[in-house]
Jmol script that loads the backbone (N, CA, C; Angstrom):
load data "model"
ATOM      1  N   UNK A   1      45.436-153.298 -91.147  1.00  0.00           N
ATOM      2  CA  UNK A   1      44.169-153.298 -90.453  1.00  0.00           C
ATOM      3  C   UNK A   1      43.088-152.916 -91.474  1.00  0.00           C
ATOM      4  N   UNK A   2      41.801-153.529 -91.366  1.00  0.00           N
ATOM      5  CA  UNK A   2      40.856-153.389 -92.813  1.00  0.00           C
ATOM      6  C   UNK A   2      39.958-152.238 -92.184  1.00  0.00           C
ATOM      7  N   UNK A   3      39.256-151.871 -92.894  1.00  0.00           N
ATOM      8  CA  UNK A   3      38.307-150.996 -92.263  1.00  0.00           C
ATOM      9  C   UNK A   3      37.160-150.839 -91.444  1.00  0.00           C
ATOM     10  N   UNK A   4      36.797-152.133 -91.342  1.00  0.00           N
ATOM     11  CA  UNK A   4      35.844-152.291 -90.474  1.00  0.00           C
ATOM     12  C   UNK A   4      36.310-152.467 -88.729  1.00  0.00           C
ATOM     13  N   UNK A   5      37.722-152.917 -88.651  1.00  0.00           N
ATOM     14  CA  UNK A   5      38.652-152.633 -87.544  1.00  0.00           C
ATOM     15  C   UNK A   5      38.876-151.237 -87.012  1.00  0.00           C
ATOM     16  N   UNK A   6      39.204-150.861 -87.971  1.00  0.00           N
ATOM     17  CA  UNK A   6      39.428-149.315 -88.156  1.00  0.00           C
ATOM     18  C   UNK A   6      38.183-148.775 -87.747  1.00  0.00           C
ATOM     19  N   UNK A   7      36.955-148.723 -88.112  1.00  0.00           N
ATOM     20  CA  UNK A   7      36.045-147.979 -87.779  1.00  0.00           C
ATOM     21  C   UNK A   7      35.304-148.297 -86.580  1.00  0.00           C
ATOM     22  N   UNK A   8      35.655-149.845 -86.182  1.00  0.00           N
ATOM     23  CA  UNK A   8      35.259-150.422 -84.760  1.00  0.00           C
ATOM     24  C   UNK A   8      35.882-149.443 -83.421  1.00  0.00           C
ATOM     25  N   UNK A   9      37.312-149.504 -83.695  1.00  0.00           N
ATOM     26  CA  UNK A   9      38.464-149.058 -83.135  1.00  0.00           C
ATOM     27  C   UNK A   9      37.903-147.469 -82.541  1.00  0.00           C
ATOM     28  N   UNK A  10      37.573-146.981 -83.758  1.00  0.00           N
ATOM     29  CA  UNK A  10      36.984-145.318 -83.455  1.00  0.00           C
ATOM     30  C   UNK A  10      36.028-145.230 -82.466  1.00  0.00           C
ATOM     31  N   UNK A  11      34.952-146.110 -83.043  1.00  0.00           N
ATOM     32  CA  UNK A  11      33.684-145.990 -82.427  1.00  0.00           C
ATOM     33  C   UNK A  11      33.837-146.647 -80.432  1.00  0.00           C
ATOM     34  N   UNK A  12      34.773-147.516 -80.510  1.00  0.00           N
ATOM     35  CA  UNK A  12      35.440-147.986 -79.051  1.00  0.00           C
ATOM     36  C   UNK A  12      36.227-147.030 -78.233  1.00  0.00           C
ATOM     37  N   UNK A  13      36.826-146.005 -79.329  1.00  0.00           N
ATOM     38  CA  UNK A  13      37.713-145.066 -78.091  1.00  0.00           C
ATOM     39  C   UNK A  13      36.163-143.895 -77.599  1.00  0.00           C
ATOM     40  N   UNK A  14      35.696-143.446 -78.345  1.00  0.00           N
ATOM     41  CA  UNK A  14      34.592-142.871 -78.179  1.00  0.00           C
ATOM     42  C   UNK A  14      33.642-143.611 -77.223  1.00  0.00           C
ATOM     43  N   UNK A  15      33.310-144.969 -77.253  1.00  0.00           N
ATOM     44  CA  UNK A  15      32.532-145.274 -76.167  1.00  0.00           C
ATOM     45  C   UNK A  15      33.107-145.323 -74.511  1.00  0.00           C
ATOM     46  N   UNK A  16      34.612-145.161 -74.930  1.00  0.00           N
ATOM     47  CA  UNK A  16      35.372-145.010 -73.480  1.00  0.00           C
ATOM     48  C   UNK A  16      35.477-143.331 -73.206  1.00  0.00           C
ATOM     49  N   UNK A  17      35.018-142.678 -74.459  1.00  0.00           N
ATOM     50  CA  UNK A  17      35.437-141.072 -73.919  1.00  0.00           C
ATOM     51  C   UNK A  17      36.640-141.043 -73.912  1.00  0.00           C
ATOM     52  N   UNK A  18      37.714-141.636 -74.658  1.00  0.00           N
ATOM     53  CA  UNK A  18      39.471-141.448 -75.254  1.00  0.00           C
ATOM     54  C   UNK A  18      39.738-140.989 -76.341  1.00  0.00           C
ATOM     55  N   UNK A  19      38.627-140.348 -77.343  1.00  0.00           N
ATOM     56  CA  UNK A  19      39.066-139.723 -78.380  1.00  0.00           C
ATOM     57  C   UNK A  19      39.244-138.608 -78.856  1.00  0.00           C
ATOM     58  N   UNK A  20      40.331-138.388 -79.127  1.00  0.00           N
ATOM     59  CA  UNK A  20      40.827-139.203 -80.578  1.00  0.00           C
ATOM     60  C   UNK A  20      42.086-139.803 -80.083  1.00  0.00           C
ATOM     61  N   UNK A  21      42.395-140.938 -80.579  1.00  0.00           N
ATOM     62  CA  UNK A  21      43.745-141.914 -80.046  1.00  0.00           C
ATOM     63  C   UNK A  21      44.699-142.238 -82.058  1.00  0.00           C
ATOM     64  N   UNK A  22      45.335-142.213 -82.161  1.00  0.00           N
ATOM     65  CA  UNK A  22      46.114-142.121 -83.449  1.00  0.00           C
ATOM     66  C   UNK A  22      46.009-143.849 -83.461  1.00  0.00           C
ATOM     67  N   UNK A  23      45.558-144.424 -84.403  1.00  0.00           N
ATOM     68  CA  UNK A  23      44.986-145.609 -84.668  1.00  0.00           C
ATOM     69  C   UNK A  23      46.306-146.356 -85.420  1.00  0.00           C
ATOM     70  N   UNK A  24      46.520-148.011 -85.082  1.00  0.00           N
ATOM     71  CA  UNK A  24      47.400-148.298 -85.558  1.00  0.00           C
ATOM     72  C   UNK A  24      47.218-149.747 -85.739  1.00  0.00           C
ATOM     73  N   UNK A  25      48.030-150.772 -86.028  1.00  0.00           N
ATOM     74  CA  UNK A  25      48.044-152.356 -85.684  1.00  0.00           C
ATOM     75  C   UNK A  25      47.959-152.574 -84.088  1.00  0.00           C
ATOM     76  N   UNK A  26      48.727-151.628 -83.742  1.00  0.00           N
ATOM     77  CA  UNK A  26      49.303-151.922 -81.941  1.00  0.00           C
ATOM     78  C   UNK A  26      48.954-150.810 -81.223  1.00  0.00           C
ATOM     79  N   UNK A  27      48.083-150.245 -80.487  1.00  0.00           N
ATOM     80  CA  UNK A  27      48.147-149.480 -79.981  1.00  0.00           C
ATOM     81  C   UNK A  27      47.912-150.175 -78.249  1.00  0.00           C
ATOM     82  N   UNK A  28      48.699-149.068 -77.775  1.00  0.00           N
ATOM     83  CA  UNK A  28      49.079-149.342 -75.755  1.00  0.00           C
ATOM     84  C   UNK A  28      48.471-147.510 -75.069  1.00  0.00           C
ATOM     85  N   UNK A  29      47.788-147.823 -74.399  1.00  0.00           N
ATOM     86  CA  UNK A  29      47.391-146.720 -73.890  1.00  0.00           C
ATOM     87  C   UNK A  29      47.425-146.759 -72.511  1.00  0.00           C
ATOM     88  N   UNK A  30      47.904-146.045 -71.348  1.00  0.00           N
ATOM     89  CA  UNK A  30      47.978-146.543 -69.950  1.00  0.00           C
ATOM     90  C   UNK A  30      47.022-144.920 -69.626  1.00  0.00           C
ATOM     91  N   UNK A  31      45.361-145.536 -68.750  1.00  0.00           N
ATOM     92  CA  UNK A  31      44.722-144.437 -68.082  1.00  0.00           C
ATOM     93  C   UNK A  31      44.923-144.788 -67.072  1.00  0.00           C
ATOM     94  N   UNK A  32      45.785-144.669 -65.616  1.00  0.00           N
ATOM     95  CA  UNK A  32      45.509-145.063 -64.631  1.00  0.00           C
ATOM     96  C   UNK A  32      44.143-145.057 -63.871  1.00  0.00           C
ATOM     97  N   UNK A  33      43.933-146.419 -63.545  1.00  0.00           N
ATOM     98  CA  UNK A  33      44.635-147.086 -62.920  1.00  0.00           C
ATOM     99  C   UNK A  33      45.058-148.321 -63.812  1.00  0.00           C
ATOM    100  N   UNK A  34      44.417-148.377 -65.723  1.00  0.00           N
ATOM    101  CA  UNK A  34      44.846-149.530 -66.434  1.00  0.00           C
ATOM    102  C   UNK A  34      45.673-148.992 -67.925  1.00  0.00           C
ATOM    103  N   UNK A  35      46.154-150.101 -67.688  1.00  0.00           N
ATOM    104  CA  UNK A  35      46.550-150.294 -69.108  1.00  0.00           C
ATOM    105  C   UNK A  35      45.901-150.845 -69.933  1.00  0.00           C
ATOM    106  N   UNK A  36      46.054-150.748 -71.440  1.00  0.00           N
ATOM    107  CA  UNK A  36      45.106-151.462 -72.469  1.00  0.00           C
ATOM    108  C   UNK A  36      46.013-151.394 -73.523  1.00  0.00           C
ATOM    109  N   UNK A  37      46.114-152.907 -74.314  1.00  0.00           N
ATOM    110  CA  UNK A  37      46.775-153.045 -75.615  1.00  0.00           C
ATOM    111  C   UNK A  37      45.669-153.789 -76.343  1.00  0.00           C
ATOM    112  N   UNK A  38      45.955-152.964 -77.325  1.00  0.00           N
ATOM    113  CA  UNK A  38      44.816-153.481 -78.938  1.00  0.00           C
ATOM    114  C   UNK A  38      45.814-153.814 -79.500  1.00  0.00           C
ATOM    115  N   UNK A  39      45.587-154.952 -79.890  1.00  0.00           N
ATOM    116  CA  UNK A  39      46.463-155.543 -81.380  1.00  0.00           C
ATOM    117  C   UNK A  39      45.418-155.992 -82.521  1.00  0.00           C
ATOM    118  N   UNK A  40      45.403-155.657 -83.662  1.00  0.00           N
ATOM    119  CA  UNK A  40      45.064-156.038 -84.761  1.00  0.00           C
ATOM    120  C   UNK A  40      45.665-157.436 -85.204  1.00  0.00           C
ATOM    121  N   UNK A  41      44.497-158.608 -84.776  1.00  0.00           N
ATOM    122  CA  UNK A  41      45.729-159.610 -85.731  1.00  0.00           C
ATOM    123  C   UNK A  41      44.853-160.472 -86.713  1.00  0.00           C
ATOM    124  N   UNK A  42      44.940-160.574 -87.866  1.00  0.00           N
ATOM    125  CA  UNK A  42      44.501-161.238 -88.889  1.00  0.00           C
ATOM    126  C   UNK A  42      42.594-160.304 -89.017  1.00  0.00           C
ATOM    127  N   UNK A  43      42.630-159.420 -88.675  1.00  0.00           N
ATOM    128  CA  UNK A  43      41.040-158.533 -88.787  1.00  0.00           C
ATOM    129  C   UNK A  43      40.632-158.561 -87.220  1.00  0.00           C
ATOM    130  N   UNK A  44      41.167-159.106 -86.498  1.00  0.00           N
ATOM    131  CA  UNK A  44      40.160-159.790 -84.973  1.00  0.00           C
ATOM    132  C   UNK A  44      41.349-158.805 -84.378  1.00  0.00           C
ATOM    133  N   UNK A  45      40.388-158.512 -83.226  1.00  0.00           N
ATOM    134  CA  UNK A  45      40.881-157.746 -82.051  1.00  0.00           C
ATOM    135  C   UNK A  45      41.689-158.176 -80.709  1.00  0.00           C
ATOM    136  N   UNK A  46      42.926-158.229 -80.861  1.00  0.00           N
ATOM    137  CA  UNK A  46      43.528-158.980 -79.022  1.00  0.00           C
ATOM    138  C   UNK A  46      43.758-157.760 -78.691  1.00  0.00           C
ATOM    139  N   UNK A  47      43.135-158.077 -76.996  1.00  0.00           N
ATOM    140  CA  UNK A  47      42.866-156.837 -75.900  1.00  0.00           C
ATOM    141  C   UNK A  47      43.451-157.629 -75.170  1.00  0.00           C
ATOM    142  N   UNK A  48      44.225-156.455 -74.385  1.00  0.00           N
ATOM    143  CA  UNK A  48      44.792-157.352 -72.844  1.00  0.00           C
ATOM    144  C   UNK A  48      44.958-156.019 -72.119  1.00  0.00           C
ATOM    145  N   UNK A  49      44.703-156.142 -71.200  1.00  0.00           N
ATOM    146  CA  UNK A  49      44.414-155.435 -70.168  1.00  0.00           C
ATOM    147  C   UNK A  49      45.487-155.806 -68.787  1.00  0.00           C
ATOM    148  N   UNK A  50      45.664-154.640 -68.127  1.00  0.00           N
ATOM    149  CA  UNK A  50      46.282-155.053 -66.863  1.00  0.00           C
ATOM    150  C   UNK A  50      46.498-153.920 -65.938  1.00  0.00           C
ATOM    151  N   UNK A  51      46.634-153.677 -64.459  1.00  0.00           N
ATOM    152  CA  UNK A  51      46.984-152.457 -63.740  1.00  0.00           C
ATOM    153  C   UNK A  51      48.486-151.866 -63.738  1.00  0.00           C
ATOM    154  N   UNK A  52      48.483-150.368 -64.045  1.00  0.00           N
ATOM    155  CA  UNK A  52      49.377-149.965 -64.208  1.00  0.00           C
ATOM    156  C   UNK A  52      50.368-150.261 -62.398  1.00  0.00           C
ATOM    157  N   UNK A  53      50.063-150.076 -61.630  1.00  0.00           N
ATOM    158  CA  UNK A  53      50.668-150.098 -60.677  1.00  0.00           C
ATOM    159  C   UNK A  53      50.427-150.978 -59.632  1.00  0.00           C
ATOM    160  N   UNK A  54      49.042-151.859 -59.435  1.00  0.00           N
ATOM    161  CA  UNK A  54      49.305-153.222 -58.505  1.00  0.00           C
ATOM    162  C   UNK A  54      50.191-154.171 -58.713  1.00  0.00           C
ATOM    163  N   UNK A  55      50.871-154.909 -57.761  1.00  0.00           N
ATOM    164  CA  UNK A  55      51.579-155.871 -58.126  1.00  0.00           C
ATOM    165  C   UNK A  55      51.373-157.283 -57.385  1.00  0.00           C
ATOM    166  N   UNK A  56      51.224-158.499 -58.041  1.00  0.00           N
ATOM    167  CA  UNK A  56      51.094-159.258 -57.429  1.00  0.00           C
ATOM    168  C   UNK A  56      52.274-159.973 -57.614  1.00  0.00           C
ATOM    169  N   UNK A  57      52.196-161.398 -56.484  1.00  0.00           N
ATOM    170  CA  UNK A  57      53.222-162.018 -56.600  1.00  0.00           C
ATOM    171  C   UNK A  57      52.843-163.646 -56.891  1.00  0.00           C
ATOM    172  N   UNK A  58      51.793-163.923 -56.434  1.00  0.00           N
ATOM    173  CA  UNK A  58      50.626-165.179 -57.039  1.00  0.00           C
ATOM    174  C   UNK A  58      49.964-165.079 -57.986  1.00  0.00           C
ATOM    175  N   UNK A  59      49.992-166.039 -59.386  1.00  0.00           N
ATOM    176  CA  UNK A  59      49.309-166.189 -60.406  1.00  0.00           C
ATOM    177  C   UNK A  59      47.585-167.163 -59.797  1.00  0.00           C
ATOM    178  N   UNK A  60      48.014-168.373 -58.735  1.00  0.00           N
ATOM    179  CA  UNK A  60      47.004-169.040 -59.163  1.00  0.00           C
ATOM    180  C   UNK A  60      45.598-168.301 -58.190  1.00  0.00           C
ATOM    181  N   UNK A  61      46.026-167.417 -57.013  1.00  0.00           N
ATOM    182  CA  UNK A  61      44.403-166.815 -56.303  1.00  0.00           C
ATOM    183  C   UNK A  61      43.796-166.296 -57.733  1.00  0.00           C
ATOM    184  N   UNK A  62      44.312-165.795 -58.120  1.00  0.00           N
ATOM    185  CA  UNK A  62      43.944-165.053 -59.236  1.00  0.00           C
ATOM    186  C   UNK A  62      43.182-166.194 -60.239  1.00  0.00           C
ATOM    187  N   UNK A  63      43.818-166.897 -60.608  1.00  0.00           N
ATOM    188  CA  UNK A  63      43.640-168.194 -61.435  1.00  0.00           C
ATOM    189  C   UNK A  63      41.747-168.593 -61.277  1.00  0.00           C
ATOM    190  N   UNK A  64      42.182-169.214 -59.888  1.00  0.00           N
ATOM    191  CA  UNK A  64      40.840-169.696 -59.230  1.00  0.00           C
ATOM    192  C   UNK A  64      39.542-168.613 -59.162  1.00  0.00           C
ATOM    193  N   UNK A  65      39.777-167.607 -59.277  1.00  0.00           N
ATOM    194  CA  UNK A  65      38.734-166.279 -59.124  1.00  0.00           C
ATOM    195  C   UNK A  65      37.899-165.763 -60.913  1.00  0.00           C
ATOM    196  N   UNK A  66      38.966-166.656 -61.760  1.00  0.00           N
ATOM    197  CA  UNK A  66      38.817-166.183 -62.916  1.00  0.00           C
ATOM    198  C   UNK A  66      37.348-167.078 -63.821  1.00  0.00           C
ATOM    199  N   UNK A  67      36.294-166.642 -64.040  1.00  0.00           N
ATOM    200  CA  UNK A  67      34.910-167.706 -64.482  1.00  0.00           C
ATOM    201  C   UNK A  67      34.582-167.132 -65.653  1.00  0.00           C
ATOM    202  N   UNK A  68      34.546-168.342 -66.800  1.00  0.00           N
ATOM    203  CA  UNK A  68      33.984-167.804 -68.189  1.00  0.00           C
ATOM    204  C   UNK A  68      32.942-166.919 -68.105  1.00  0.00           C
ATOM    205  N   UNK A  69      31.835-167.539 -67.410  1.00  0.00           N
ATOM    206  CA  UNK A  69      30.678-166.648 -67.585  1.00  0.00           C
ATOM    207  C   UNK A  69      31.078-165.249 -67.246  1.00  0.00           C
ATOM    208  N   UNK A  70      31.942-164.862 -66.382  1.00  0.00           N
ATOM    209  CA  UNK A  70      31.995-163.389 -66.071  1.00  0.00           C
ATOM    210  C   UNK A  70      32.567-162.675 -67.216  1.00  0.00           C
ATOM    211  N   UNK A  71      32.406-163.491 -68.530  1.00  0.00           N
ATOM    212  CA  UNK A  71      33.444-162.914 -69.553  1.00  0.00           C
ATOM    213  C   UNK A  71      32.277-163.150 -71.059  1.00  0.00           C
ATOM    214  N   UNK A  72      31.042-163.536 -70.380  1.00  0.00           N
ATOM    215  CA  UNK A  72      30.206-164.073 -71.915  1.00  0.00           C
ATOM    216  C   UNK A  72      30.700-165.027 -72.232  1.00  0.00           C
ATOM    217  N   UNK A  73      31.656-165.805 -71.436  1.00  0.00           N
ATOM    218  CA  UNK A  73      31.455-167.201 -72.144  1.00  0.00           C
ATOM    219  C   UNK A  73      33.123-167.134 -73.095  1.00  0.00           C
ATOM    220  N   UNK A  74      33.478-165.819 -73.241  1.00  0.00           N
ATOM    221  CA  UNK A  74      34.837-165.684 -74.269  1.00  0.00           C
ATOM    222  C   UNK A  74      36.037-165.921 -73.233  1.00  0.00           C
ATOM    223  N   UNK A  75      36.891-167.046 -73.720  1.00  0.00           N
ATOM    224  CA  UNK A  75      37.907-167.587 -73.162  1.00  0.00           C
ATOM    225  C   UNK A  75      39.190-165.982 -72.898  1.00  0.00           C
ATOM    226  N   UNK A  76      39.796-166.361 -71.780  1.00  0.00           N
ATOM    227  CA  UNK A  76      40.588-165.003 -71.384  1.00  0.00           C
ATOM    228  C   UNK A  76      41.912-165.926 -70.610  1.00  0.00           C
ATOM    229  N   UNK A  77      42.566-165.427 -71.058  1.00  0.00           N
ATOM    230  CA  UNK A  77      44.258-165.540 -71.037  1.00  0.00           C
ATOM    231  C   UNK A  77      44.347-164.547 -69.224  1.00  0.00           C
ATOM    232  N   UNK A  78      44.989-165.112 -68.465  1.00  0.00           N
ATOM    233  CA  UNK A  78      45.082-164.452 -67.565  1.00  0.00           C
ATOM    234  C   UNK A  78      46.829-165.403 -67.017  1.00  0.00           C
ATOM    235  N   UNK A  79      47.792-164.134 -66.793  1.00  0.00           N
ATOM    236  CA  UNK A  79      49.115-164.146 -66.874  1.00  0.00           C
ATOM    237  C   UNK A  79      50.062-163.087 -66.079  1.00  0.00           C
ATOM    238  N   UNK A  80      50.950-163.298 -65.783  1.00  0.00           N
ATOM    239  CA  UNK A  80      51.597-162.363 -65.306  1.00  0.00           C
ATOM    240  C   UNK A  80      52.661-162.029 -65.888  1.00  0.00           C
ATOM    241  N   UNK A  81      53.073-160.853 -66.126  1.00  0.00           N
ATOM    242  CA  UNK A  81      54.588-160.275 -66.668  1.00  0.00           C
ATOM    243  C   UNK A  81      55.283-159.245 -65.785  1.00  0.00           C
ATOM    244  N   UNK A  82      56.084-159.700 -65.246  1.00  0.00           N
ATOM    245  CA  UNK A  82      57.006-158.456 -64.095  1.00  0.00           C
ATOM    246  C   UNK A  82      55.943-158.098 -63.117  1.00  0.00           C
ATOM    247  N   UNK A  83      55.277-158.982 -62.472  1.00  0.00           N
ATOM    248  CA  UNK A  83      54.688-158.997 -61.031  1.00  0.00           C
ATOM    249  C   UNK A  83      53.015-157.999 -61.412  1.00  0.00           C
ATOM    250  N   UNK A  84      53.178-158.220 -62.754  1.00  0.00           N
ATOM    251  CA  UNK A  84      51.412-157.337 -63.034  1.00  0.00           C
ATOM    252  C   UNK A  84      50.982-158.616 -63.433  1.00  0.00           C
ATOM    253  N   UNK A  85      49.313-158.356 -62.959  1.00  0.00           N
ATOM    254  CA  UNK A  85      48.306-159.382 -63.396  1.00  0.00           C
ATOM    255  C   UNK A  85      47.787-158.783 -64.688  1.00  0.00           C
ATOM    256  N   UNK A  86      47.421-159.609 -65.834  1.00  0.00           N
ATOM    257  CA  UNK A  86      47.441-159.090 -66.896  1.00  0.00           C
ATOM    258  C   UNK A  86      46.573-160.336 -67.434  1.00  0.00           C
ATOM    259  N   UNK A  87      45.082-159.635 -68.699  1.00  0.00           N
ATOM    260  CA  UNK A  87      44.275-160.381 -68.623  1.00  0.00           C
ATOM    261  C   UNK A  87      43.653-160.131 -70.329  1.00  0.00           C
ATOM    262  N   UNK A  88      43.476-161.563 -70.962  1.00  0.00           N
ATOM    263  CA  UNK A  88      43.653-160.966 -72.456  1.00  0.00           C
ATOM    264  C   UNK A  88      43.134-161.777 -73.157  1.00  0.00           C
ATOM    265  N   UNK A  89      42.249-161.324 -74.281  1.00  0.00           N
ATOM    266  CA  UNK A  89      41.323-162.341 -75.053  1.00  0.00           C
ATOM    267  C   UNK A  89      41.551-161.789 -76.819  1.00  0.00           C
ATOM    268  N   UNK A  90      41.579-162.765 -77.697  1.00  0.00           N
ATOM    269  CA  UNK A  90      41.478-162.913 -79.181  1.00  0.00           C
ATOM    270  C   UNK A  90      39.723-162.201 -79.094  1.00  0.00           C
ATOM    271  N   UNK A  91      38.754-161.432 -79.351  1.00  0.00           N
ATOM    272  CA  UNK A  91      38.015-161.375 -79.733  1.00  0.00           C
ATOM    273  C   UNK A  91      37.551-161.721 -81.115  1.00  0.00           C
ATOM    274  N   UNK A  92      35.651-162.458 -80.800  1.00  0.00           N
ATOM    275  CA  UNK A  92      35.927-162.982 -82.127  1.00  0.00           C
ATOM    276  C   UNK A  92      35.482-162.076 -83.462  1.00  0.00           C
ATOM    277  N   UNK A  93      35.667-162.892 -84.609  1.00  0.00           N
ATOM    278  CA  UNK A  93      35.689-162.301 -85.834  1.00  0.00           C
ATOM    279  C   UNK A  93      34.444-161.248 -85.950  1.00  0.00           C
ATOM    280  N   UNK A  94      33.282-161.619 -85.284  1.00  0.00           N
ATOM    281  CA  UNK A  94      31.949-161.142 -85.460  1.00  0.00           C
ATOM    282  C   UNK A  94      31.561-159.885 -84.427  1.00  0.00           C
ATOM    283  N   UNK A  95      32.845-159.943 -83.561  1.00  0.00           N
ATOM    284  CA  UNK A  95      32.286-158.648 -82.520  1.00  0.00           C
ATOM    285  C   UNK A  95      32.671-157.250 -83.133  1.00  0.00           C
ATOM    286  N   UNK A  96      32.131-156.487 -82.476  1.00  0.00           N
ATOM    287  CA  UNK A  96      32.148-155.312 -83.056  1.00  0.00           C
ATOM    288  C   UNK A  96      32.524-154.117 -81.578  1.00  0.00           C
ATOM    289  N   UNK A  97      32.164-153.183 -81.756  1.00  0.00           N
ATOM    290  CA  UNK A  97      32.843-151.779 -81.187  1.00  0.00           C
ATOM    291  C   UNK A  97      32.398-152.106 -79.622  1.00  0.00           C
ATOM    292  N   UNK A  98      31.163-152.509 -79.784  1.00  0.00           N
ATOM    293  CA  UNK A  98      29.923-152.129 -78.255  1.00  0.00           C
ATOM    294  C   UNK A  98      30.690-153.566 -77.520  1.00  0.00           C
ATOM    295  N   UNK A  99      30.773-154.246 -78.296  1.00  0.00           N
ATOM    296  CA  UNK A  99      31.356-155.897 -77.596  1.00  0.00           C
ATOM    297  C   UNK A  99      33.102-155.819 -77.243  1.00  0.00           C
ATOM    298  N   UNK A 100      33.580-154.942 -77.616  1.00  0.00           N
ATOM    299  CA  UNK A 100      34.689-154.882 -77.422  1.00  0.00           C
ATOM    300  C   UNK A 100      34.736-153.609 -76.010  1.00  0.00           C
ATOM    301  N   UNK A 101      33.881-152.972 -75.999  1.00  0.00           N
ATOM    302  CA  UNK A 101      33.576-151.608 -74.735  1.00  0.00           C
ATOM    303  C   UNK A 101      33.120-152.643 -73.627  1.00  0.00           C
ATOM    304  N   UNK A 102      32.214-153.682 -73.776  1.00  0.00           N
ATOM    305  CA  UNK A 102      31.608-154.278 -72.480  1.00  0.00           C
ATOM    306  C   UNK A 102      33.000-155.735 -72.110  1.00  0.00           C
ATOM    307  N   UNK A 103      33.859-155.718 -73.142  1.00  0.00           N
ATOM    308  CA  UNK A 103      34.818-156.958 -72.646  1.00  0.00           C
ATOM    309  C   UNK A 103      35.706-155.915 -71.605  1.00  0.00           C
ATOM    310  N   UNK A 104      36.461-154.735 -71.949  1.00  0.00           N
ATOM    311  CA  UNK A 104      37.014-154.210 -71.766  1.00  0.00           C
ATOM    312  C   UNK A 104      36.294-153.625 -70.356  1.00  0.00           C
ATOM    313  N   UNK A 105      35.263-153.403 -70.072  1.00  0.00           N
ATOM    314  CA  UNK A 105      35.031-153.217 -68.658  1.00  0.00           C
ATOM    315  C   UNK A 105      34.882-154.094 -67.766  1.00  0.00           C
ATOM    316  N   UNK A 106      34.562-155.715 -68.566  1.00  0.00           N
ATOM    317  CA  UNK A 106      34.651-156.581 -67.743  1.00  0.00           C
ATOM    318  C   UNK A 106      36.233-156.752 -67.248  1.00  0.00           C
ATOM    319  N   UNK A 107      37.183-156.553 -68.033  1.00  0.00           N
ATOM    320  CA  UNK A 107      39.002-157.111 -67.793  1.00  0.00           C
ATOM    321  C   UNK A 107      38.929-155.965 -66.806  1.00  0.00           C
ATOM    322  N   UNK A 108      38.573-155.115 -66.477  1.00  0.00           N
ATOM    323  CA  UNK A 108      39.137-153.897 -65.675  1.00  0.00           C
ATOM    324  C   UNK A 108      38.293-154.851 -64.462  1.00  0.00           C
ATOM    325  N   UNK A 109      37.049-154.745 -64.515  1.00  0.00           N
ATOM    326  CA  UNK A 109      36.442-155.270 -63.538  1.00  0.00           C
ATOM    327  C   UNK A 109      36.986-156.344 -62.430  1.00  0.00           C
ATOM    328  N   UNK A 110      37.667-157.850 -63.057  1.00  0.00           N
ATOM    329  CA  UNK A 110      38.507-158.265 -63.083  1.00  0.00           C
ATOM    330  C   UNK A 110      39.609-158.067 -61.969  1.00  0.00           C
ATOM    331  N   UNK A 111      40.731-156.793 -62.934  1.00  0.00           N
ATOM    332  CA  UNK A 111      41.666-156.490 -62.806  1.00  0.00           C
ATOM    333  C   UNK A 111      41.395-155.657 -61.086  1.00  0.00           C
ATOM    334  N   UNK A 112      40.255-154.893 -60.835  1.00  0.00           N
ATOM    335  CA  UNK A 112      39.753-154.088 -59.924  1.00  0.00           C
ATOM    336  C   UNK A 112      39.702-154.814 -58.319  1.00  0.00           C
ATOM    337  N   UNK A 113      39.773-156.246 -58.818  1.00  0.00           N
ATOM    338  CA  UNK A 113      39.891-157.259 -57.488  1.00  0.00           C
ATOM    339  C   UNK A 113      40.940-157.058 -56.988  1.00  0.00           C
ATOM    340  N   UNK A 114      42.066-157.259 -57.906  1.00  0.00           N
ATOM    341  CA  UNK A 114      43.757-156.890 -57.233  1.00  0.00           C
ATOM    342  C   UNK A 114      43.631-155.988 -56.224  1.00  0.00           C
ATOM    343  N   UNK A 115      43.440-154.729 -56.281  1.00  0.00           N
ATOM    344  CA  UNK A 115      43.213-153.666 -55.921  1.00  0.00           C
ATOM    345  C   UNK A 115      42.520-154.112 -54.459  1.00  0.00           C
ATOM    346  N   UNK A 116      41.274-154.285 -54.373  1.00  0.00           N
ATOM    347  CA  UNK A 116      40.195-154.149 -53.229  1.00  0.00           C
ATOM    348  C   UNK A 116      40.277-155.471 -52.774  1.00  0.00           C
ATOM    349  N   UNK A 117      41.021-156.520 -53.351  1.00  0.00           N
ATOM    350  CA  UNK A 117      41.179-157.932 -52.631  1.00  0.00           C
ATOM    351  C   UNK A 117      40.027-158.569 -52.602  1.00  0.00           C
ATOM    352  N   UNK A 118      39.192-158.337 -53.441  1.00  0.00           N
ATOM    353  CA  UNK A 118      37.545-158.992 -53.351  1.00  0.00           C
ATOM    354  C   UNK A 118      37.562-160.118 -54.757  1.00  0.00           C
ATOM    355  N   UNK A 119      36.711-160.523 -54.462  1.00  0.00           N
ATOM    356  CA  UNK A 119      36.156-162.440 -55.186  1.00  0.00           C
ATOM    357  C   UNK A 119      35.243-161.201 -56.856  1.00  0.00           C
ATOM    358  N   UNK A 120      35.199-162.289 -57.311  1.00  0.00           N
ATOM    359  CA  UNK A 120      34.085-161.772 -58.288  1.00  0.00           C
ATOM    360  C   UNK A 120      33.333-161.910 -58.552  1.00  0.00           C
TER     361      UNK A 120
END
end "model"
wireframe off; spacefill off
backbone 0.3
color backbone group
């Protein structure tokens, strides 16, 4: 991981109020009610997000509810693994700490429908 990852990374657990978090290629952190995985891959940031404890059993309501714009326009992976909805984007090369804090409240945001059964 180069340093400008590294220092993004810092400045992101701090804008969530999670620091200090031991910084790595992979880090998985579960605050209920979410989970969050950072992966470092090639300098760029993959976030995926998902609820620690809703479970669904339909991918596509979910599917149909899901709109670029509610995301800036950044394409988002939305999937299921073992009955969790789980929701996840390559961020690009040029974002930084603050863009990675407002994606990350949008995936919760998202993710927050499961929960309350509401549209977005």
């Amino acid at each position: 991981m180069d340093l400008q990852v590294t220092r993004n990374l810092e400045q992101f657990f701090r804008l969530l109020n999670r620091w200090p978090v031991h910084l790595e290629d992979r880090i998985e952190c579960h605050w209920t009610p979410y989970g969050i995985l950072l992966e470092s891959v090639d300098d760029r940031l993959l976030m995926t997000s998902w609820l620690l404890e809703a479970k669904v059993t339909q991918l596509q309501p979910w599917l149909s509810r899901w709109h670029p714009e509610a995301f800036m326009g950044l394409p988002q992976r939305v999937f299921m693994v073992k009955s969790r909805l789980m929701i996840s984007c390559l961020c690009p090369s040029f974002s930084q700490a603050h863009d990675w804090y407002h994606l990350c409240q949008m995936q919760q945001k998202f993710l927050s429908k499961v929960i309350t059964g509401g549209q977005l």
